[in-house]
Structure formats: C-alpha cells, structure tokens
BAFI-3210 file (N, C-alpha, C; in Angstrom, 3 decimals, decimal comma, padded with zeros to 6 digits):
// residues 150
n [1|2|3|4|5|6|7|8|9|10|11|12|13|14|15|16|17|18|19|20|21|22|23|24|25|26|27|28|29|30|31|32|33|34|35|36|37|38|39|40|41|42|43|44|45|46|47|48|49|50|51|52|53|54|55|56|57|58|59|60|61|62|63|64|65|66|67|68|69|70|71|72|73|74|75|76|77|78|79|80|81|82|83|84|85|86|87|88|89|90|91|92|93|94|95|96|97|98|99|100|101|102|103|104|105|106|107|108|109|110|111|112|113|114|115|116|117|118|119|120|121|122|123|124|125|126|127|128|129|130|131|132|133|134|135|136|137|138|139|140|141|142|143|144|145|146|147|148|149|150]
n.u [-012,155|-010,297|-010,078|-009,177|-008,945|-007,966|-008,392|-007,787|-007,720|-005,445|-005,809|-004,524|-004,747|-003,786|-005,442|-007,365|-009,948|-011,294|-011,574|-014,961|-016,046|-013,669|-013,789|-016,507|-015,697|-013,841|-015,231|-017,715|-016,372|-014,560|-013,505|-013,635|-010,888|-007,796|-004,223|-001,308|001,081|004,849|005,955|007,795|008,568|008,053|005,760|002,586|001,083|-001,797|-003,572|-006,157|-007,206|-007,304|-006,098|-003,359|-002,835|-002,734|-000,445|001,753|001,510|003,007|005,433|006,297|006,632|009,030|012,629|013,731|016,407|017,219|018,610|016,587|014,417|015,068|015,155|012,714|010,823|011,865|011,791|009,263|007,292|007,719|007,097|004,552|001,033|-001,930|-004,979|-008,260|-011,018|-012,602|-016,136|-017,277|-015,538|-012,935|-009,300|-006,736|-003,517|-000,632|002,012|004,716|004,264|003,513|004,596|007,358|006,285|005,675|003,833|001,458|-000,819|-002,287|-003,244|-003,043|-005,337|-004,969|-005,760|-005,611|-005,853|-005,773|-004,457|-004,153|-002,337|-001,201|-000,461|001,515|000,199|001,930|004,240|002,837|002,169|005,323|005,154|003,391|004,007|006,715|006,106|004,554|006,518|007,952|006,291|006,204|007,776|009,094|008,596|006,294|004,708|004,887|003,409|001,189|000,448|000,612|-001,835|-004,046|-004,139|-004,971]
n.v [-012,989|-010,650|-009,026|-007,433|-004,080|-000,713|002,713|005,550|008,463|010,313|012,517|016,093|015,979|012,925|010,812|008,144|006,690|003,376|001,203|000,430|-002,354|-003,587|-002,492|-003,770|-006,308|-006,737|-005,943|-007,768|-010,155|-010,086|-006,946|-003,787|-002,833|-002,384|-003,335|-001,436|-001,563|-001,439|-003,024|-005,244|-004,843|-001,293|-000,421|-000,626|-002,405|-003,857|-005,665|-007,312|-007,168|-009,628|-011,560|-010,220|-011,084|-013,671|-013,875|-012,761|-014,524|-016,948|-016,018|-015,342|-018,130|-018,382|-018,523|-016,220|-014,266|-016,006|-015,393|-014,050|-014,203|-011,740|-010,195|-009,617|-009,252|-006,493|-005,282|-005,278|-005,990|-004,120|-002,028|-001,968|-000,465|-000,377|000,710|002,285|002,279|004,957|006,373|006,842|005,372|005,946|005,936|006,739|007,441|006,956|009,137|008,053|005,642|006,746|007,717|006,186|004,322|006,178|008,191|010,270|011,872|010,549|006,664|003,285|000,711|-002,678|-005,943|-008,667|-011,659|-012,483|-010,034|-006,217|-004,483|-001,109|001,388|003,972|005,166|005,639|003,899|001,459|000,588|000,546|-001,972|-003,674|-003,482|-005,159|-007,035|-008,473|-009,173|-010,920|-013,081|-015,190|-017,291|-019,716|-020,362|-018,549|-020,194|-022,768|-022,629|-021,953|-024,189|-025,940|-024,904|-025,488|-028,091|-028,699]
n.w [007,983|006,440|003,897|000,570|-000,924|-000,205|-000,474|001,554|003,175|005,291|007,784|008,998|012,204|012,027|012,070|010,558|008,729|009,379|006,759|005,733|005,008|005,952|008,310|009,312|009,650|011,377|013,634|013,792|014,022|016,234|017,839|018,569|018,296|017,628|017,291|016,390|014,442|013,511|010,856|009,173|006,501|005,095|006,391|008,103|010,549|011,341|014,000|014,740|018,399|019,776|017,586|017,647|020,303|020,746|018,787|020,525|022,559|021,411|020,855|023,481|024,664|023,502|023,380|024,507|023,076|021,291|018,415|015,908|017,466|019,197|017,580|016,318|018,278|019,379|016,984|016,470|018,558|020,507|019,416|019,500|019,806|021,291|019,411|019,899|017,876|016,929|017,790|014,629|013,425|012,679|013,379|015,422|014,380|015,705|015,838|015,522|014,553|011,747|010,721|010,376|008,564|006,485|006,643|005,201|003,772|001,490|001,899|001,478|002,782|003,165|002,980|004,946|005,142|008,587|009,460|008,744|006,240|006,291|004,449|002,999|-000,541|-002,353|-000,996|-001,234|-004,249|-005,093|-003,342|-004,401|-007,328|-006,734|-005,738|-008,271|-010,002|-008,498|-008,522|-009,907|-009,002|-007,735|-005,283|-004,863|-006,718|-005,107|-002,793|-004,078|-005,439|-002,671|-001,596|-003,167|-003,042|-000,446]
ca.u [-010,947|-009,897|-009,773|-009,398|-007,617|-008,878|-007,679|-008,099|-006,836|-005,326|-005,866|-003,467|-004,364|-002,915|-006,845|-007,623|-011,223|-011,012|-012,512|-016,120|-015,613|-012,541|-014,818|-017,458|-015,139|-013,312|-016,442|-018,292|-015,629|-013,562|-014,107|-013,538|-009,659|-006,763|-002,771|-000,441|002,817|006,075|005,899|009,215|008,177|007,909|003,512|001,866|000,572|-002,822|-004,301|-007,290|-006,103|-007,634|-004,864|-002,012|-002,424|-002,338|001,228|002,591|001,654|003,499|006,566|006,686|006,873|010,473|013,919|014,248|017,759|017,049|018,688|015,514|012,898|014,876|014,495|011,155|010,347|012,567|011,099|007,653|006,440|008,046|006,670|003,030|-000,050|-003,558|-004,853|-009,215|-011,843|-013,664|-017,237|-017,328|-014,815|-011,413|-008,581|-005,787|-002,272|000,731|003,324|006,414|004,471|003,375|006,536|007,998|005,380|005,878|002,447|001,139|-001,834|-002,754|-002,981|-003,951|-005,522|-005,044|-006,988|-004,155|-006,911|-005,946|-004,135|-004,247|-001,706|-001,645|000,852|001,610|000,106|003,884|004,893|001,647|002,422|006,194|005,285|002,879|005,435|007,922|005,267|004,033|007,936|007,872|005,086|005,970|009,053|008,935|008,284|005,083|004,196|004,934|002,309|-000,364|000,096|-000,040|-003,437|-004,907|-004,434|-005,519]
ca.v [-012,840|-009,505|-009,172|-005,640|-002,967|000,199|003,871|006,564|009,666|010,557|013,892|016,739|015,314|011,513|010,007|007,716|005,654|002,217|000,969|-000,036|-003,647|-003,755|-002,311|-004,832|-008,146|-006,771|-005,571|-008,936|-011,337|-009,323|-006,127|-002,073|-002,278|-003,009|-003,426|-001,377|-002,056|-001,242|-004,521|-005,880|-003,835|000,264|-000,492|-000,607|-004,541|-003,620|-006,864|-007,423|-007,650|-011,084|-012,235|-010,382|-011,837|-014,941|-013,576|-012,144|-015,936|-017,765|-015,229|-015,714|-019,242|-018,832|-018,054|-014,114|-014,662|-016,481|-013,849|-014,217|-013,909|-010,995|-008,978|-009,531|-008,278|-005,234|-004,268|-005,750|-005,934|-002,848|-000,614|-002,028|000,287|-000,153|001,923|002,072|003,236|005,934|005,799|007,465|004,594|006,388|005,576|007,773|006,785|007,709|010,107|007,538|005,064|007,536|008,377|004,819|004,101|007,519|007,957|012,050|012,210|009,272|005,632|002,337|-000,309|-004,213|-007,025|-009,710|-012,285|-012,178|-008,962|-005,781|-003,982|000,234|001,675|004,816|004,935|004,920|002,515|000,629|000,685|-000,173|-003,374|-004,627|-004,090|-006,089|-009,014|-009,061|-009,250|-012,356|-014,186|-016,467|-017,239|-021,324|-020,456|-018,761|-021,634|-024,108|-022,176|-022,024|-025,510|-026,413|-024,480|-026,240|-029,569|-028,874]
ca.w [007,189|005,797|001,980|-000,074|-001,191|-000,006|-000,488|001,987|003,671|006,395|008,325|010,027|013,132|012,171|011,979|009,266|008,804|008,777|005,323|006,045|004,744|007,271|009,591|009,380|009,565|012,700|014,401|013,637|014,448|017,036|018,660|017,940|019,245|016,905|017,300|015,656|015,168|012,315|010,023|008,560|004,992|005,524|006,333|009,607|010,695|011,986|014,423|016,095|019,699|019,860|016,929|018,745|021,647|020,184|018,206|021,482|023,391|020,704|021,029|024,932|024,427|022,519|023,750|023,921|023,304|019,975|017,376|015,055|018,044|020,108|016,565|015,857|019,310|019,265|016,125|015,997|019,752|021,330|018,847|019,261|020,379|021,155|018,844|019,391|016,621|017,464|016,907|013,570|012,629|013,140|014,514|015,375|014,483|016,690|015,265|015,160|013,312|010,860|010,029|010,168|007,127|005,696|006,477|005,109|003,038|000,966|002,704|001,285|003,461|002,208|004,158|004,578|005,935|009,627|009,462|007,866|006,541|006,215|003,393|002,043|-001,476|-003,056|-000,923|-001,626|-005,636|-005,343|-002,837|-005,443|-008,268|-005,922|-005,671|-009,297|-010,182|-007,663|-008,320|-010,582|-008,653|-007,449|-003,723|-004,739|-007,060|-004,438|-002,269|-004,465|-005,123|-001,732|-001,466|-004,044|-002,408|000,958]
c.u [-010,953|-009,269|-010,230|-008,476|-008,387|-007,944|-008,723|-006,957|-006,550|-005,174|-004,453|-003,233|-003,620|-004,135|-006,894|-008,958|-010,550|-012,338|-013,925|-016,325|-014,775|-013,686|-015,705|-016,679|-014,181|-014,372|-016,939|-017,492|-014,548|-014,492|-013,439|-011,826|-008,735|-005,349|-002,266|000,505|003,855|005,787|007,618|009,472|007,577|006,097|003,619|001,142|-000,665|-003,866|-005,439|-007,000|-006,507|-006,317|-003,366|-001,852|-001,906|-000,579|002,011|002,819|002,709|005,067|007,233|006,958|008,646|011,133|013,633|015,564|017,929|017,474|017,378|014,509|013,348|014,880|013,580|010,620|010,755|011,827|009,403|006,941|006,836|007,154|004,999|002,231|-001,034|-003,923|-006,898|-009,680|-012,447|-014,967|-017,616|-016,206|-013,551|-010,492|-007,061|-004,282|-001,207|001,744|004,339|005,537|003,699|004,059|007,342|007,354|004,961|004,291|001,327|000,101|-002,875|-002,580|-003,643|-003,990|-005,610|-005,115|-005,986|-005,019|-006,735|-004,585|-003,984|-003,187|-002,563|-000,313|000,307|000,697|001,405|004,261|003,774|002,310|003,571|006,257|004,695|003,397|006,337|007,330|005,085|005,613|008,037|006,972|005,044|007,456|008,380|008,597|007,017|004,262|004,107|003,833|001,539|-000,715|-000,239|-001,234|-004,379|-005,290|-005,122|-007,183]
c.v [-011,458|-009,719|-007,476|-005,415|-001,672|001,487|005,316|007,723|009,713|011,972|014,369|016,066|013,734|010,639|009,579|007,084|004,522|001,885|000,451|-001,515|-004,280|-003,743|-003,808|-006,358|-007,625|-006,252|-007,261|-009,923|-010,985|-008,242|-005,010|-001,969|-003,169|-002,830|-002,745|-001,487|-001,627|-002,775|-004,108|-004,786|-002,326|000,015|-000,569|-002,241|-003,802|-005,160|-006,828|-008,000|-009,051|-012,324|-011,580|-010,709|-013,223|-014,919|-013,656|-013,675|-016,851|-017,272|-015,592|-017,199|-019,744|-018,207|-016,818|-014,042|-015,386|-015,181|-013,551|-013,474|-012,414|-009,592|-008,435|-008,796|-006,930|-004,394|-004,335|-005,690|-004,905|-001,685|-000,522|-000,979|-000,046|000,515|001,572|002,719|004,260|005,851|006,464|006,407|005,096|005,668|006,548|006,875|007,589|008,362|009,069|006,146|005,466|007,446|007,504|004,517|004,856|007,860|009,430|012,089|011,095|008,371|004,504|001,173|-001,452|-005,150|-008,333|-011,290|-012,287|-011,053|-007,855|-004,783|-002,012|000,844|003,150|004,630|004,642|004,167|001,410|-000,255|-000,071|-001,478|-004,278|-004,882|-005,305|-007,226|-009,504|-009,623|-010,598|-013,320|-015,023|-017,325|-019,025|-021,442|-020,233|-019,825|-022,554|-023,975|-022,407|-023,702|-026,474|-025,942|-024,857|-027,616|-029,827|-029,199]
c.w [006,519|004,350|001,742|-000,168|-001,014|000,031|000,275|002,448|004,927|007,167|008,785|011,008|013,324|012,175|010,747|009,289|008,099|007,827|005,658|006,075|005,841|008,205|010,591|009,930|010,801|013,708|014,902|014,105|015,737|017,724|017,834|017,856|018,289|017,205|016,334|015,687|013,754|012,049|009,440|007,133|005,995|005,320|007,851|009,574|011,701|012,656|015,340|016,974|020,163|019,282|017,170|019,979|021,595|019,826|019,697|022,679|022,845|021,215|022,387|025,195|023,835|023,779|023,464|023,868|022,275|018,788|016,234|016,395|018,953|019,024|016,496|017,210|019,645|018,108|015,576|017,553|020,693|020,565|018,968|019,786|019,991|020,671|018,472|018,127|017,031|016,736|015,150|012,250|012,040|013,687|014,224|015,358|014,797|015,433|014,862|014,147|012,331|010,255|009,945|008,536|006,391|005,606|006,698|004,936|002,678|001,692|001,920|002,508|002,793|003,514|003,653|005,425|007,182|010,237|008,410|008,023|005,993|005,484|003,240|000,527|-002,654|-002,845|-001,356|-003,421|-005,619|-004,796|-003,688|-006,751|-007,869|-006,650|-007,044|-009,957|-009,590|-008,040|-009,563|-010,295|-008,122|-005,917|-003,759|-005,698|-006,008|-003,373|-003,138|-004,495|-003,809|-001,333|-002,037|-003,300|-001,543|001,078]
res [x|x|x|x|x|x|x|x|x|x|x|x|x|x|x|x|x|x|x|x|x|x|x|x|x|x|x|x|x|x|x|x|x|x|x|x|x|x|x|x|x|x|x|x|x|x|x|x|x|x|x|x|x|x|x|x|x|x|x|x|x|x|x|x|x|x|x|x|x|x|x|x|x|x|x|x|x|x|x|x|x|x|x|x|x|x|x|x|x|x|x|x|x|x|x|x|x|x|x|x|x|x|x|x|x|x|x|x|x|x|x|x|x|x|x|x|x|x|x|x|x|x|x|x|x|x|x|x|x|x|x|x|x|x|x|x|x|x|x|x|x|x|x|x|x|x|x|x|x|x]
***
C-alpha cells in the first residue's frame, strides 16, 4: 500500500526520483514499471502496471459507448504511458503530461494506497485546502464510518 507525502524536484530534462518509501512498496510488491496517466484533478495517477491492468480489464468489460466509461477512457486511458525507473530510481515524465499537471520545478508525491498521485506543489496545497474544506462534509463521515465497521 502506498502511504506519504513526499516533496521533490523535477529536472530540465522532465526526470523526477521516485520517493524511496514509494520506491520500496512498488519494488517489493510489484515491479520497477509504473503507468502514467492525466487523473480527473490537474495530478498525474501513477500505477503499478500490475493495478492498471487490472483498471484497464474492468474498463474492457463495460460498454465503450457508456457516456461515463467512453470519458474516462478518452481522458484517462489514451493518455497512459509506461513510464520505467531507471536504476538510480528516476523516471522520466513525458512532456504533455508535464504540462497537463503543470509540472516545472517543485513536485509532491502522495501514496494513495494502490495508486500514487504526482502534483505540482501549488496544486498539491490548493487540493488539500479543497479536502480539509470537505472533510467534514456527510459523504466523508459516512466513509469513515463505514471503515470503522468493517
């Protein structure tokens, strides 16, 4: 499971290191080779190609022709790329989704347990404003409470 909040950089060339922690829990339970893709929110959805394959089986399973599922694939499974580590624990991120997730200098990584996302540091800040703003809203109550029970 992926847990954290991690702040790094990202080079000229578009290389970032994945967080060591990250590292470790997709190494160990997976392999070197992660999915990127545009997420719904201006971030990057980073999956270990084990748990998008899984996504992409579920998907093929629906109507493509479903207005909900021929979105999500237009804007979530067209844009994907294999994207390995290099051994130094790199990984290079493509130009368009750079720049989809405004993605220059700063970068935070956050460990979403079986995906991780990749933000801007601005956008990072204003998504967790969003949430703390939300989170005492009756949908995420009704979650926690169902997590308690289980």
């Amino acid at each position: 499971m992926f847990r954290g909040v991690y702040e790094h950089q990202i080079d000229a060339k578009g290389r970032t290191s994945l967080p060591a922690k990250l590292r470790d829990t997709l190494v160990g339970a997976y392999d070197e080779r992660l999915i990127l893709t545009t997420a719904l929110d201006r971030c990057l959805h980073a999956y270990p190609v084990r748990e998008w394959e899984a996504l992409e089986l579920s998907l093929a399973k629906r109507n493509p022709m479903e207005p909900g599922v021929k979105t999500l694939m237009r804007l979530y499974v067209a844009s994907a790329q294999e994207c390995p580590l290099d051994k130094l624990g790199r990984l290079l991120i493509p130009p368009t989704l750079r720049s989809y997730a405004g993605l220059e200098k700063d970068v935070v990584w956050a460990g979403m347990v079986k995906v991780i996302e990749l933000w801007s540091r601005e956008g990072w800040a204003k998504a967790q404003e969003e949430a703390r703003q939300e989170a005492t809203s009756a949908d995420v109550m009704k979650v926690l409470a169902e997590l308690r029970q289980a």
